[in-house]
C-alpha positions as CSV (number, residue, x, y, z in Angstrom):
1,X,7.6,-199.8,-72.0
2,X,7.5,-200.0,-75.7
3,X,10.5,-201.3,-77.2
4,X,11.8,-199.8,-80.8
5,X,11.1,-202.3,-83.7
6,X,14.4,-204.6,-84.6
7,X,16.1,-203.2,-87.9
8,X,15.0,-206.8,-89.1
9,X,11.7,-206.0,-88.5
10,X,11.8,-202.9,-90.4
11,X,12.8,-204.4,-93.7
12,X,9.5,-204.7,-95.3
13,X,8.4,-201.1,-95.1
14,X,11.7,-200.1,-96.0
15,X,11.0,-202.1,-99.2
16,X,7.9,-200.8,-99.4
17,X,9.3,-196.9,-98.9
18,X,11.9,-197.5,-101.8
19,X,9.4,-199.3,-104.2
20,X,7.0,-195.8,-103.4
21,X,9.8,-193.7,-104.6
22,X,10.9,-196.1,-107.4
23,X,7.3,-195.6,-108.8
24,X,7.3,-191.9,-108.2
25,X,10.6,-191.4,-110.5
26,X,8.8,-193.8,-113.0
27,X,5.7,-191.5,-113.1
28,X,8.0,-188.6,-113.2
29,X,9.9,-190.2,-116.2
30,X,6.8,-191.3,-117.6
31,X,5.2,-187.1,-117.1
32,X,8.2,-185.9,-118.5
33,X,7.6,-188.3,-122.2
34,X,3.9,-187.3,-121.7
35,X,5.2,-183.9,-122.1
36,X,7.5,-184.4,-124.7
37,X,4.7,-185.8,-126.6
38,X,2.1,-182.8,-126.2
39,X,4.5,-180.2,-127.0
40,X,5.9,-182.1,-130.2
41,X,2.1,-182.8,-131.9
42,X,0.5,-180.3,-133.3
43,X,-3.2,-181.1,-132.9
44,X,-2.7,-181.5,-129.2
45,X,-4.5,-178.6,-127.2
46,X,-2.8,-176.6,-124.5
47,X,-5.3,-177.9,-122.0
48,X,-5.0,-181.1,-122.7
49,X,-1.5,-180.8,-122.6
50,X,-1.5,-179.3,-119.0
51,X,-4.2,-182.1,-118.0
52,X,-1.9,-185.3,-119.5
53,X,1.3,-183.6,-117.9
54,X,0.1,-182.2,-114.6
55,X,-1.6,-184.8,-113.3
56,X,1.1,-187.3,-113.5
57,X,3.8,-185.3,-112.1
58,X,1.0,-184.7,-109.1
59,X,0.9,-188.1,-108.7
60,X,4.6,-188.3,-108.7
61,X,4.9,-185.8,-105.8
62,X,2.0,-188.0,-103.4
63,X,3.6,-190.9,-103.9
64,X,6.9,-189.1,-103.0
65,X,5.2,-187.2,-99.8
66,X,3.4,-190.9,-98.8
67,X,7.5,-192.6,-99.1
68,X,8.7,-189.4,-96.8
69,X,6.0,-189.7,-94.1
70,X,6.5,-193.4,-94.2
71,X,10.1,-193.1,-93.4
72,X,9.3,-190.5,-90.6
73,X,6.9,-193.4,-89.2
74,X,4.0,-191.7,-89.7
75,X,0.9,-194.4,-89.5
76,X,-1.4,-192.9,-91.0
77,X,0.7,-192.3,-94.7
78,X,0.2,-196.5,-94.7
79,X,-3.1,-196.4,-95.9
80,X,-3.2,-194.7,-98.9
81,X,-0.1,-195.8,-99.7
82,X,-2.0,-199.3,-100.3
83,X,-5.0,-197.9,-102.3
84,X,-2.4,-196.3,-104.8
85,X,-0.5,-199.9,-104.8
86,X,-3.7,-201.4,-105.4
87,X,-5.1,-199.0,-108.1
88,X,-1.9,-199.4,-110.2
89,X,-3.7,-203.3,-110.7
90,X,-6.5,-201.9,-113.0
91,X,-4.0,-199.1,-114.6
92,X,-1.9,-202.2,-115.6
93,X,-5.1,-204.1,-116.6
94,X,-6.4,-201.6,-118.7
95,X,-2.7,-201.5,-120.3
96,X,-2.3,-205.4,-120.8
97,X,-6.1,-204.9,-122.5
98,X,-5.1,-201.8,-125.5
99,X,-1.5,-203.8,-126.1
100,X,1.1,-202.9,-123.7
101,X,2.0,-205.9,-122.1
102,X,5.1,-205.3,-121.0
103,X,4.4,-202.9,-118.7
104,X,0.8,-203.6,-117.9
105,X,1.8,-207.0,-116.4
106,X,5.0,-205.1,-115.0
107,X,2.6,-202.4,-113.0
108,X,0.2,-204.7,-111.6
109,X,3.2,-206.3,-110.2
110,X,4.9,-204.0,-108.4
111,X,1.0,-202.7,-107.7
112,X,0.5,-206.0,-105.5
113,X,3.7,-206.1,-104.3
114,X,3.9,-202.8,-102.4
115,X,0.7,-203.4,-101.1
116,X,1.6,-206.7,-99.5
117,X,5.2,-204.9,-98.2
118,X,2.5,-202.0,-96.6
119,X,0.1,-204.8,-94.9
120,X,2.8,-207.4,-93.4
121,X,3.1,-207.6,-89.9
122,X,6.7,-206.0,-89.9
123,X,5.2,-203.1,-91.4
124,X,2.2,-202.5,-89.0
125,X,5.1,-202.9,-86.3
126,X,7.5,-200.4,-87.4
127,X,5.0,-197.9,-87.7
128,X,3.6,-198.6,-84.3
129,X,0.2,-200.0,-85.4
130,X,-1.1,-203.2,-83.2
C-alpha cells in the first residue's frame, strides 16, 4: 500500500507552486506595463502591440495552469514547469547584458530556484514519481 506523502515532505513543491504563481502575477504586471507602453507611443504598430502584450499575458496563464495542475498532483505539469524555470536563466542573462541588472540577476534567481524546488526528492515524492 502506498502511503500519502508527509505535509513535510510536501514543502518543496509547495514552494515551488507559489514561486510559479508569484512569476505568473509578475508576467501579468509586467504584460499589463508592456501594454501601457504600446498604447501610449505613437510609432508603435497595432501588431506589434498585440504581439508584445499577448504573448506575455499567455505566458502568464501557463505558468498559472502548470502551478494549478501541480497542486492537483499532476506529474506530468513538473516537467515543463522546469524548462520555463530554466529558460528564465537566459531571459535574465540577456537582461543583465542590455543594462537591467536588477532584475536580470533577480530572474535567473528565482529561474534556478524553482527548478531545483521541481527536481528535489520531496517534489518527485509528492507527486508520486519514483
Amino acid at each position: 500500500m502506498v502511503s500519502e506523502p508527509k505535509i513535510s515532505d510536501r514543502a518543496s513543491l509547495r514552494w515551488a507552486i507559489l514561486l510559479l504563481l508569484v512569476e505568473a502575477a509578475g508576467v501579468v504586471v509586467a504584460s499589463g506595463l508592456l501594454a501601457y507602453y504600446a498604447t501610449t507611443q505613437p510609432t508603435v504598430g497595432v501588431s506589434s502591440t498585440i504581439i508584445s502584450v499577448a504573448f506575455p499575458f499567455a505566458l502568464a496563464v501557463v505558468l498559472a495552469l502548470l502551478a494549478w495542475q501541480l497542486r492537483r498532483r499532476q506529474a506530468w505539469a513538473r516537467g515543463p514547469s522546469i524548462v520555463l524555470e530554466l529558460l528564465m536563466v537566459p531571459i535574465g542573462y540577456y537582461m543583465v547584458a542590455g543594462g537591467a541588472t536588477w532584475i536580470g540577476v533577480p530572474v535567473m534567481i528565482l529561474g534556478l530556484l524553482g527548478a531545483g524546488l521541481l527536481l528535489a526528492p520531496s517534489s518527485r515524492e509528492a507527486l508520486g514519481i519514483h
